[in-house]
DRENKOLZA-372817 format. One record per residue (C-alpha): residue number from 1; residue in three letters; x, y, z; chain. Coordinates in nm, 4 decimals. Layout:
{NUM "ALA" {X Y Z} "A"} ...
END
This chain:
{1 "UNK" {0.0000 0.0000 0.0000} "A"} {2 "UNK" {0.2340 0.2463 0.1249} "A"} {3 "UNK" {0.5418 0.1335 -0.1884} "A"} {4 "UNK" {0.2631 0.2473 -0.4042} "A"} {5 "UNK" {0.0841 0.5585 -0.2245} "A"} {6 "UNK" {0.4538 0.7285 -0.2031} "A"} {7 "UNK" {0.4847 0.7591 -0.5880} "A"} {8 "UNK" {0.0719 0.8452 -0.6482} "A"} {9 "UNK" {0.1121 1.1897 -0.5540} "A"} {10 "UNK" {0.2916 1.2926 -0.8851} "A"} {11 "UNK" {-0.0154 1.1645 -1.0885} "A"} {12 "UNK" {-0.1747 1.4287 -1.2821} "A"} {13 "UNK" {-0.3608 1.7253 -1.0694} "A"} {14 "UNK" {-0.7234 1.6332 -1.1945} "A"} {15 "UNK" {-0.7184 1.2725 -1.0432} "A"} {16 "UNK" {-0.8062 1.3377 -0.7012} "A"} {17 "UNK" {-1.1006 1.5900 -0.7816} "A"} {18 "UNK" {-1.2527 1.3311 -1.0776} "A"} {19 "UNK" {-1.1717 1.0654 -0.7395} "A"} {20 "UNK" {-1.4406 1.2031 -0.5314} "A"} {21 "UNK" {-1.6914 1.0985 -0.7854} "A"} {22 "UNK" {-1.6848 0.7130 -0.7597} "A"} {23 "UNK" {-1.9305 0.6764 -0.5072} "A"} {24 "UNK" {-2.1794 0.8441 -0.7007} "A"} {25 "UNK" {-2.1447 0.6087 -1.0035} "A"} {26 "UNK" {-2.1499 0.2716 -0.8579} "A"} {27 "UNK" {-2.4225 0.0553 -1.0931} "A"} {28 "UNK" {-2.4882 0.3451 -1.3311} "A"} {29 "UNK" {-2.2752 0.2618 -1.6339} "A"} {30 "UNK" {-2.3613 0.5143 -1.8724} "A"} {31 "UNK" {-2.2290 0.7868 -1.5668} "A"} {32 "UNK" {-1.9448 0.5579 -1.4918} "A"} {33 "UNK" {-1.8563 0.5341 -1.8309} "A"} {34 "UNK" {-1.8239 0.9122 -1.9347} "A"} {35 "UNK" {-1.6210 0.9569 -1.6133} "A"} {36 "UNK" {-1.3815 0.7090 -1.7337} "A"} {37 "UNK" {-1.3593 0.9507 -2.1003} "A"} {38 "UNK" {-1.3063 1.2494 -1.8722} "A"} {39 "UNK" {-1.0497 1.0102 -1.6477} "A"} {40 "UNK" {-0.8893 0.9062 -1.9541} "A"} {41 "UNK" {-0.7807 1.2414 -2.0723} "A"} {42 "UNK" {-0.5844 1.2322 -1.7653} "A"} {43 "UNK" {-0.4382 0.9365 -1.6969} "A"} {44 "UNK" {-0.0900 0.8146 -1.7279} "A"} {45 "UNK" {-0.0053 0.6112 -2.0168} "A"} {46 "UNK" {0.1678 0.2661 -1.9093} "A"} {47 "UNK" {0.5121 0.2496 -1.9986} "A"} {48 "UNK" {0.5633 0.5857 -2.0672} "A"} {49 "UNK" {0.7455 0.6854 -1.7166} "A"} {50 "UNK" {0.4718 0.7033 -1.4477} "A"} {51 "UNK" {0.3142 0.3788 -1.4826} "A"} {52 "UNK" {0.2835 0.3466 -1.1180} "A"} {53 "UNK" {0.1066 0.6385 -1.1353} "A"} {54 "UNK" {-0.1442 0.4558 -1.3425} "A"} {55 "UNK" {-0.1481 0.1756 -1.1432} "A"} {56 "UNK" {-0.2131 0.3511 -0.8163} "A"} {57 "UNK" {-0.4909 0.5101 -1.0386} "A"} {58 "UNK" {-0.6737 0.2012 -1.0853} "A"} {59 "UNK" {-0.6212 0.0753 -0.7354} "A"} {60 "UNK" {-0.7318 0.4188 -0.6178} "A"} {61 "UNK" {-1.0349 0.3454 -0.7786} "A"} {62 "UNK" {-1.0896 -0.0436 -0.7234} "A"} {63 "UNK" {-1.0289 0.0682 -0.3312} "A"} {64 "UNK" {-1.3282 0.2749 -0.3303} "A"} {65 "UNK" {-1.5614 0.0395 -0.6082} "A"} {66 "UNK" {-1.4234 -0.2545 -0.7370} "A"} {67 "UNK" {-1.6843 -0.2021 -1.0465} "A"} {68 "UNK" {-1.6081 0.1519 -1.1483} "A"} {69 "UNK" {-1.2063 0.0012 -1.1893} "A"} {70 "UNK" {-1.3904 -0.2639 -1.3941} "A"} {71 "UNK" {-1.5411 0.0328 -1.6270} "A"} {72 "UNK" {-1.2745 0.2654 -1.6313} "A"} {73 "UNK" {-0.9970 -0.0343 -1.6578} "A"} {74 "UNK" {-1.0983 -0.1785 -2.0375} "A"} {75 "UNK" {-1.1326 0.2375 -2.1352} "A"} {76 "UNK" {-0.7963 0.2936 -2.0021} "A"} {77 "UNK" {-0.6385 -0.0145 -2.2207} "A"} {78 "UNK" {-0.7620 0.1161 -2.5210} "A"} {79 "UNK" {-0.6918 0.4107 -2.5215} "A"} {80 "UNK" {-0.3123 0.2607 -2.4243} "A"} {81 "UNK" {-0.3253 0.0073 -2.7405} "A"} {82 "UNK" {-0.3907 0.2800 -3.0056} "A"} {83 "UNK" {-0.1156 0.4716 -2.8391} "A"} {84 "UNK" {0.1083 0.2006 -2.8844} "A"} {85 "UNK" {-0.0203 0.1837 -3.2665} "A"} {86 "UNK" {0.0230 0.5188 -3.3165} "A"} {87 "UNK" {-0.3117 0.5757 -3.3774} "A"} {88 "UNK" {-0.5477 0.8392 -3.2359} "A"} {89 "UNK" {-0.9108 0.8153 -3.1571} "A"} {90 "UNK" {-0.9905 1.0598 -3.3534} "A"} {91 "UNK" {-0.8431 0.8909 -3.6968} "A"} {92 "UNK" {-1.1137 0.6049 -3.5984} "A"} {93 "UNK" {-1.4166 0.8561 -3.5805} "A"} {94 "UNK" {-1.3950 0.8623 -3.2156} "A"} {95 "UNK" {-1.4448 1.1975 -2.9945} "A"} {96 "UNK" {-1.3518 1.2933 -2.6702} "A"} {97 "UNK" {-1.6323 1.1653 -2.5555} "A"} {98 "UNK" {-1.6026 0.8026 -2.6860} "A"} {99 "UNK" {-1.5811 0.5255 -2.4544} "A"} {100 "UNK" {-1.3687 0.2255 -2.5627} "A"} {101 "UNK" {-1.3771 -0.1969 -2.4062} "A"} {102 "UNK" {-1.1477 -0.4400 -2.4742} "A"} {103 "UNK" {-1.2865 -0.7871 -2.6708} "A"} {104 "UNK" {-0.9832 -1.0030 -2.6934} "A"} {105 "UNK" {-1.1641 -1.3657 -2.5166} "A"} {106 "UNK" {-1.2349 -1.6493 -2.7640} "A"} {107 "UNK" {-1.4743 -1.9890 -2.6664} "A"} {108 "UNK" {-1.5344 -2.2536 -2.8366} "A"} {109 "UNK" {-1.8988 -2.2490 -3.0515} "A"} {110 "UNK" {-1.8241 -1.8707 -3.1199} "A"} {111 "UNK" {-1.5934 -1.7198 -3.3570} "A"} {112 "UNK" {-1.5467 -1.3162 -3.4974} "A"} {113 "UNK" {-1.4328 -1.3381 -3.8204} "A"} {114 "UNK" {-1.2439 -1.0641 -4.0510} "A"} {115 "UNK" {-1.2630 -1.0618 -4.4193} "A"} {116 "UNK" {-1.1647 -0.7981 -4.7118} "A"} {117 "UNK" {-1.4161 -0.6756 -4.9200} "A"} {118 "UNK" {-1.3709 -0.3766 -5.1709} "A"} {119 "UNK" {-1.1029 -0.2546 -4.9791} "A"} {120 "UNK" {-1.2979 -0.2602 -4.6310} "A"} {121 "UNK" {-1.2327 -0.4776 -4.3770} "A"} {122 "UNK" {-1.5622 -0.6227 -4.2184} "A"} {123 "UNK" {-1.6480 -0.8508 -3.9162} "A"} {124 "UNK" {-1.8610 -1.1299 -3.9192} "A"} {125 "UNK" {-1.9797 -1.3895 -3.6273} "A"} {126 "UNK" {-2.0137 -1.3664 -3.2544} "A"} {127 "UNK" {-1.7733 -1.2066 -3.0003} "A"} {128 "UNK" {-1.7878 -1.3309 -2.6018} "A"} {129 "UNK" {-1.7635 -1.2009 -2.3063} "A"} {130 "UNK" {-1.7937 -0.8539 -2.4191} "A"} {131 "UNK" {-1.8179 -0.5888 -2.0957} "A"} {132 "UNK" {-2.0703 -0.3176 -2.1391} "A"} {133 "UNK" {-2.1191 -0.3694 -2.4813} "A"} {134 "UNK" {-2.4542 -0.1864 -2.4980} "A"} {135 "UNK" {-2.3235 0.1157 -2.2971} "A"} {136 "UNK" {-1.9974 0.1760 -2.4729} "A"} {137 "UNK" {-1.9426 0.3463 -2.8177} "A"} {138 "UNK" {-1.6177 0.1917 -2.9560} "A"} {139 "UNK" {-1.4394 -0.1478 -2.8941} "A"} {140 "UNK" {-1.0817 -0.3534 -3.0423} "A"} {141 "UNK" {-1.2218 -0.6505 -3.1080} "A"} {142 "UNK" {-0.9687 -0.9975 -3.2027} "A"} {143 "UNK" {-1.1057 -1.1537 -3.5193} "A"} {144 "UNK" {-0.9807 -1.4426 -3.6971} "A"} {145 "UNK" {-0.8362 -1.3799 -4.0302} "A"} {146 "UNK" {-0.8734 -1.6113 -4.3649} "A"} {147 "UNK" {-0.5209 -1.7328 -4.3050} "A"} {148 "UNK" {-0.5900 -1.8836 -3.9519} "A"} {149 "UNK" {-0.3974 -1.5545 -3.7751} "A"} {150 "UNK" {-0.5868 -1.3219 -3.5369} "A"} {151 "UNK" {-0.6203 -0.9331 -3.6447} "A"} {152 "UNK" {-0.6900 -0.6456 -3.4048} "A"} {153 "UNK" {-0.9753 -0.4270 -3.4985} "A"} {154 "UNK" {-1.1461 -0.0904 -3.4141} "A"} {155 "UNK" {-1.5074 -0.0921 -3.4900} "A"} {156 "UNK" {-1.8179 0.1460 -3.3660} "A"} {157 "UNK" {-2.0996 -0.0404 -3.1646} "A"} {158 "UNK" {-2.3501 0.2095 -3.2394} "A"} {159 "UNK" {-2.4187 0.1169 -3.6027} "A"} {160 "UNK" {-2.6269 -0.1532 -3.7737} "A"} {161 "UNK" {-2.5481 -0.4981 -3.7600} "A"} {162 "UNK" {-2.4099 -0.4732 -3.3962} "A"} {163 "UNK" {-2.6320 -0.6649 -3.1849} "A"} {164 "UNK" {-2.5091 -0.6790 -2.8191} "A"} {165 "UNK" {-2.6750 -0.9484 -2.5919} "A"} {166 "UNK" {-2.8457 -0.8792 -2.2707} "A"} {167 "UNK" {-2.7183 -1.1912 -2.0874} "A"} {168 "UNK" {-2.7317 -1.4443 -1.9692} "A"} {169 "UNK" {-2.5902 -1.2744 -1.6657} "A"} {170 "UNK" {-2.6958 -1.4394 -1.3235} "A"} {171 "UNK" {-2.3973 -1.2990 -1.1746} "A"} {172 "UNK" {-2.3733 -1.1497 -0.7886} "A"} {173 "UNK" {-2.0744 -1.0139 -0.7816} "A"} {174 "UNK" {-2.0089 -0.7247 -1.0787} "A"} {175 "UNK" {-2.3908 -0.7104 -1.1881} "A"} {176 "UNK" {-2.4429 -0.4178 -1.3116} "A"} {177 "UNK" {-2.0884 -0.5019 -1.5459} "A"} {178 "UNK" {-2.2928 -0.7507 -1.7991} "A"} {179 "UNK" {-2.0328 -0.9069 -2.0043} "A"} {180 "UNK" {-2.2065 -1.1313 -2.2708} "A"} {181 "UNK" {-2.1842 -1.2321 -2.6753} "A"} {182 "UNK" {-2.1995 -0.9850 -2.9408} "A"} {183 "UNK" {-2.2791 -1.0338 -3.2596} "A"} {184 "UNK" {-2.1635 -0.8740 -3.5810} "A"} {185 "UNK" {-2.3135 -0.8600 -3.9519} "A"} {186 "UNK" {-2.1436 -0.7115 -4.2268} "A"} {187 "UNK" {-1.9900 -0.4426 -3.9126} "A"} {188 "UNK" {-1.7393 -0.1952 -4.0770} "A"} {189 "UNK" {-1.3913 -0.2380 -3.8969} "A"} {190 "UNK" {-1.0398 -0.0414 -3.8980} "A"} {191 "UNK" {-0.6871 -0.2802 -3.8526} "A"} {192 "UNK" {-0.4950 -0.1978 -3.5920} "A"} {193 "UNK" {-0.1261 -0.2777 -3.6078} "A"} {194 "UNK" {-0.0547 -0.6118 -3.8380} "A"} {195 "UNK" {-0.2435 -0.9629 -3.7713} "A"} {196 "UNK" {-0.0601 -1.1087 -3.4045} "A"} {197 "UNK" {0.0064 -0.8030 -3.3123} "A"} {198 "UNK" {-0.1843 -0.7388 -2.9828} "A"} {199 "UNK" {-0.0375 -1.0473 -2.8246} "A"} {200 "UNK" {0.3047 -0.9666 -2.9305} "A"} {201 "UNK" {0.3551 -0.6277 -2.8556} "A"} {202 "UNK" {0.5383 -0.5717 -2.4704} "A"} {203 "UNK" {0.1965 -0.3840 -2.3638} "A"} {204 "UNK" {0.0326 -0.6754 -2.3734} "A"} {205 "UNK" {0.1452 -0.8280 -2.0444} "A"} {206 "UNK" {0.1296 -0.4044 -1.9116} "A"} {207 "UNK" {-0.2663 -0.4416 -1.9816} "A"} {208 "UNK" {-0.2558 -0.7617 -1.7213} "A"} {209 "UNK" {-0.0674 -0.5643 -1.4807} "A"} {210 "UNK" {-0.3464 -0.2889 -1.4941} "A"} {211 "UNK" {-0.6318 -0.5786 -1.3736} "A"} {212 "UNK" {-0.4360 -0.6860 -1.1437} "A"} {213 "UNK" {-0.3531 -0.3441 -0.9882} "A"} {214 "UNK" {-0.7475 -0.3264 -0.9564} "A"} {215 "UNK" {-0.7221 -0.6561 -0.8002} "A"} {216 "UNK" {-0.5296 -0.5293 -0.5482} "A"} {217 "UNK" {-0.7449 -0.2294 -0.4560} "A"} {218 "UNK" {-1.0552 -0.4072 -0.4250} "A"} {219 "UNK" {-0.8575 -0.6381 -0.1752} "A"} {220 "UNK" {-0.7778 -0.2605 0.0219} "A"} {221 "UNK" {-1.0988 -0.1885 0.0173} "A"} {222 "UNK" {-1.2034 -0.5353 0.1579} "A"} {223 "UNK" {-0.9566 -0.5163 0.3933} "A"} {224 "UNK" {-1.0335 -0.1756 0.5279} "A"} {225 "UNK" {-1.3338 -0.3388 0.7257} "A"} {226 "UNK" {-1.1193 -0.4764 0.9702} "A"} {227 "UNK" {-1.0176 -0.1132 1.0733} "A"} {228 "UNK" {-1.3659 -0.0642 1.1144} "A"} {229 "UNK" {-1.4601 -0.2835 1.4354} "A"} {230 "UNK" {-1.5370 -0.2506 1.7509} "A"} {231 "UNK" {-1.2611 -0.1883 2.0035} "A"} {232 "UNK" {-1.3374 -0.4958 2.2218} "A"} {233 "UNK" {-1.2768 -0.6971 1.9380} "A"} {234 "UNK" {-1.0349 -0.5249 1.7078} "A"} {235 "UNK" {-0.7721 -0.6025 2.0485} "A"} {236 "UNK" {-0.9089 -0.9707 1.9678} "A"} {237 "UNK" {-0.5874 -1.1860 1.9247} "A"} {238 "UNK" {-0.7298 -1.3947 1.6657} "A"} {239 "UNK" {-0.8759 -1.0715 1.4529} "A"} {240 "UNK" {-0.4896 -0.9437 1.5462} "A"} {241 "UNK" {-0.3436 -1.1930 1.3992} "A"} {242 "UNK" {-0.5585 -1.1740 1.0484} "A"} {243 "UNK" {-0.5066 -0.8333 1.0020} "A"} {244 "UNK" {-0.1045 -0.8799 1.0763} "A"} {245 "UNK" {-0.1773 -1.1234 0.8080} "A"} {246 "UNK" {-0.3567 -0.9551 0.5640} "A"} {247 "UNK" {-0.1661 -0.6197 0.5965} "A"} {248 "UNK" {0.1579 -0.8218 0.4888} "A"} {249 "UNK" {0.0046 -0.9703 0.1961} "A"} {250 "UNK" {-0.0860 -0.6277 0.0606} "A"} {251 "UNK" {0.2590 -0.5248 0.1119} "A"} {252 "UNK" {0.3769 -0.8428 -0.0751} "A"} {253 "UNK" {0.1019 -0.7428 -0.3598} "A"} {254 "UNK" {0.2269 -0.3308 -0.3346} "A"} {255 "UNK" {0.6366 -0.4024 -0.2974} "A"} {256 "UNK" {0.5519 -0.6244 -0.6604} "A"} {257 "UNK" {0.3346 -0.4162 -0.8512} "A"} {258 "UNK" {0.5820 -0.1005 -0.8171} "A"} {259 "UNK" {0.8811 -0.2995 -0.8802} "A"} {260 "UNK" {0.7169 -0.4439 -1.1779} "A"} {261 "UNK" {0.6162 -0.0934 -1.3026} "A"} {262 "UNK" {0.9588 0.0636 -1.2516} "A"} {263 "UNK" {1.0307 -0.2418 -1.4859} "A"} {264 "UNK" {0.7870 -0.1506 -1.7669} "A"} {265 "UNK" {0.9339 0.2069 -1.7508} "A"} {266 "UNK" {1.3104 0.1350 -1.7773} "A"} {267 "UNK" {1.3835 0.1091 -2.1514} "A"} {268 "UNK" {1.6674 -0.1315 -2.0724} "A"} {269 "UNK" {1.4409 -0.4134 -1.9631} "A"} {270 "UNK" {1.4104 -0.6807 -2.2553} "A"} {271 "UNK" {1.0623 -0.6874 -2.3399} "A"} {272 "UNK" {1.0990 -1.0672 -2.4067} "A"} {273 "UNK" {1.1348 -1.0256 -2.0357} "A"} {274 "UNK" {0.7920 -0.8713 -1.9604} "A"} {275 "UNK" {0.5225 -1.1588 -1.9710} "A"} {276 "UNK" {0.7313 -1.3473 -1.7113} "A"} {277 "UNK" {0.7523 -1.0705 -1.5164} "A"} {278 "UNK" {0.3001 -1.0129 -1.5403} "A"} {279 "UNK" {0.2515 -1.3425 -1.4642} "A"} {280 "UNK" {0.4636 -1.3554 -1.1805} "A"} {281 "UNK" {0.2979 -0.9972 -1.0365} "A"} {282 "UNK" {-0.0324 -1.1683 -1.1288} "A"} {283 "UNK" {-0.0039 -1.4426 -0.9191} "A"} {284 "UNK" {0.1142 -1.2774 -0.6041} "A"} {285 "UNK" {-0.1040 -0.9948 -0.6250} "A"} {286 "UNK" {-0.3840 -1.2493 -0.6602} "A"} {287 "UNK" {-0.2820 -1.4597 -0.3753} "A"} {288 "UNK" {-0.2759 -1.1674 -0.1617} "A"} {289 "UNK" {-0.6179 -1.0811 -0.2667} "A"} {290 "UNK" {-0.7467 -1.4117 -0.1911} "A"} {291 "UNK" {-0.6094 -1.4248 0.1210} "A"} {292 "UNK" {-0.7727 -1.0658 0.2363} "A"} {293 "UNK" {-1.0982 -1.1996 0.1325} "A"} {294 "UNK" {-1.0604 -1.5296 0.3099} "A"} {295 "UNK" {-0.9232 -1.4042 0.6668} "A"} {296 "UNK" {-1.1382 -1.0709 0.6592} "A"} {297 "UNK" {-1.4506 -1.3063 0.6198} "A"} {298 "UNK" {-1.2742 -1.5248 0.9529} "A"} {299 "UNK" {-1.2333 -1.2298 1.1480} "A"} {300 "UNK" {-1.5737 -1.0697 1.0450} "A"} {301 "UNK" {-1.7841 -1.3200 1.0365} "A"} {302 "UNK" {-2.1386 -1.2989 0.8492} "A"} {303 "UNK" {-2.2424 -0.9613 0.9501} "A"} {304 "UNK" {-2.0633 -0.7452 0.7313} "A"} {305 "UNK" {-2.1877 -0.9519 0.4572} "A"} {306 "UNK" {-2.5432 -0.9282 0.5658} "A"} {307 "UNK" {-2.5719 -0.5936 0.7093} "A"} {308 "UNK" {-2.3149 -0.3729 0.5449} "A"} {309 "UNK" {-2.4393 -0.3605 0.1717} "A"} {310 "UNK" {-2.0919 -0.1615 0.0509} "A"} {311 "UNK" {-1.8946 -0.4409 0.1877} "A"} {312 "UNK" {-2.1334 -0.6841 0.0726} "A"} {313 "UNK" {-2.0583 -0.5767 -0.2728} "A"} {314 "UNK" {-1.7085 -0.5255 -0.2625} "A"} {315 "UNK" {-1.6524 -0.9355 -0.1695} "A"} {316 "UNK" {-1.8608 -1.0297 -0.4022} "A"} {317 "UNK" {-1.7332 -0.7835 -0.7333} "A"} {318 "UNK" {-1.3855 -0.9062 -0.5981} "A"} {319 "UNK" {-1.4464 -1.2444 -0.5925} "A"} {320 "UNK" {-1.5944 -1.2744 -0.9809} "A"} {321 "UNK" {-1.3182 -1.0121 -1.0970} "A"} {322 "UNK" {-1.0528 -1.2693 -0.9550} "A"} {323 "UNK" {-1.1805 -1.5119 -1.1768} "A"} {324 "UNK" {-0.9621 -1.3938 -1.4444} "A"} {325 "UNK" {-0.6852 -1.5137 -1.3130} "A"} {326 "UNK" {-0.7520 -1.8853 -1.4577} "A"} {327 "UNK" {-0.5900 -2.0120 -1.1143} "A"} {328 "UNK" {-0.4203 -2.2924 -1.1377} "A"} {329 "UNK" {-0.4112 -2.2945 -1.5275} "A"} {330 "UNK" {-0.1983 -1.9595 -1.4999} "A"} {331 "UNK" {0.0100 -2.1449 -1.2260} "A"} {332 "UNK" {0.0847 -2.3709 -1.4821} "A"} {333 "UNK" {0.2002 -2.1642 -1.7548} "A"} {334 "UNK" {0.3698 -1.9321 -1.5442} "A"} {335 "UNK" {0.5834 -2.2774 -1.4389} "A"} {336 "UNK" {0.6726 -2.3384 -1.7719} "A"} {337 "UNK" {0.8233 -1.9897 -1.8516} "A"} {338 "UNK" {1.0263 -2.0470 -1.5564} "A"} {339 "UNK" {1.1097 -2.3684 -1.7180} "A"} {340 "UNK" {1.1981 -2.2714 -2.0498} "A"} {341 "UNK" {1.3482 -1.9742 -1.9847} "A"} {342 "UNK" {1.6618 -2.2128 -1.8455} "A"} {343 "UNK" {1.8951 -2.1745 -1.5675} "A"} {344 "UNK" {1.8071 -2.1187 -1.1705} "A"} {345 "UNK" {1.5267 -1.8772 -1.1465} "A"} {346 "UNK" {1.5891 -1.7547 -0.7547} "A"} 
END
């Protein structure tokens, strides 16, 4: 917490004011979203010298509603990509006012699909998992190419033969963030960069840093209950011993995330380096984040969850955003980079 808060306080002068807002936008994505347009005009771009800044940012925001950092995350990566491709909203048709998510997931039964026709490149098929996709204006969007490879595209929701789908969505946690299929007929598109692009480029593994740096400040914000008890039991050596617990794991999570972004900004780091070094941050930032929700909810107990509605929320958004971290799956791969990568690791 602290590694982090330190370096915050150089982030651009508007942040703290546009800050006070949050509470005010929690399940109203249309307002939440054209905060994040106004946020995004200030905001630090990752890898250009104060991505903690951007970081903090996010966690800022995460700390206070673990959903708005889910709406103002996706807008913030987009804007980031087309930075990266030299390309500016504006070239696309988007104003100042746009709002921008991220549609990069793939299942099986569903494919997007990019083809060529009279110069124009258009989209065809169903894209899943797609967050807010009747609220925002613009998306990148993956598609599969003829040739098997996977393009990057910018395309405008708000035009026929974009059909975004209302669910299903039973979910708890995150409700008022639908994320569900969208389909596409015939939908005008622009390229951005060349096909493989967006998983190759070094900002790719910068964009996983940014969730998890909203991972991390929804765990803050879960763990700030246990500041909030009463005295009789906050001097309870069990609820003691949690929060000496959980206020070292956020430390853990903190210490990593700045040391990885002082990483991202020094142009002598290999950027073959980089996805090691996100899925590494990853993990231990979720870790910690697990373990705040498990020994908050030991040292609690049920009421919070029953008769404090903000904390209520903020377990349950955290939980489900979590769940992008593929768990042991990531565990997995992250073992095999350390594998391949040769020699002794630590």
């Amino acid at each position: 917490m602290n590694a982090m808060h330190a370096v915050r306080e150089t982030a651009a002068a508007p942040i703290p004011a546009l800050l006070e807002a949050v509470p005010d936008l929690v399940g109203d994505a249309p307002a939440a979203l054209a905060w994040a347009a106004k946020v995004g005009r200030a905001a630090p771009k990752p890898g250009a010298g104060d991505t903690v800044g951007l970081w903090r940012l996010l966690a800022d925001v995460a700390a206070l509603d673990v959903g708005v950092a889910r709406v103002l995350e996706p807008h913030l990566d987009a804007l980031a990509i087309l930075d990266q491709a030299g390309i500016a909203p504006e070239e696309l048709g988007a104003g100042a006012a746009s709002t921008w998510g991220v549609y990069a997931a793939e299942s099986a039964g569903t494919v997007l699909r990019a083809r060529r026709e009279g110069g124009r490149w258009l989209l065809d098929g169903e894209k899943p998992w797609c967050s807010l996709a009747r609220d925002v204006s613009h998306a990148l969007v993956t598609a599969r190419l003829d040739d098997g490879t996977r393009g990057l595209f910018a395309v405008e929701l708000r035009v026929p033969g974009v059909t975004p789908h209302s669910g299903p969505w039973a979910a708890r946690g995150l409700s008022w963030i639908v994320s569900a299929p969208v389909a596409f007929d015939g939908v005008r598109a622009a390229p951005v960069g060349l096909p493989g692009w967006y998983l190759e480029r070094p900002g790719f593994a910068w964009g996983g840093l940014g969730v998890a740096a909203c991972w991390y400040g929804g765990a803050v914000g879960v763990a700030r209950a246990l500041l909030r008890g009463e005295p009789p039991r906050s001097r309870d050596p069990l609820t003691l011993a949690h929060l000496g617990a959980v206020d070292t794991a956020l430390h853990a999570a903190s210490a990593a995330l700045t040391s990885a972004a002082e990483l991202v900004d020094d142009p002598a780091v290999p950027a073959s380096s980089l996805p090691l070094l996100a899925a590494r941050t990853r993990s231990v930032v979720v870790r910690a984040a697990e373990e705040v929700l498990s020994r908050t909810g030991h040292a609690l107990g049920p009421a919070p969850l029953v008769l404090d509605a903000d904390h209520a929320r903020r377990v349950a958004d955290l939980e489900l955003y979590l769940r992008q971290h593929h768990a042991e799956r990531d565990d997995a791969a992250l073992g095999a980079m350390i594998l391949d990568g040769g020699g002794e690791p630590w």
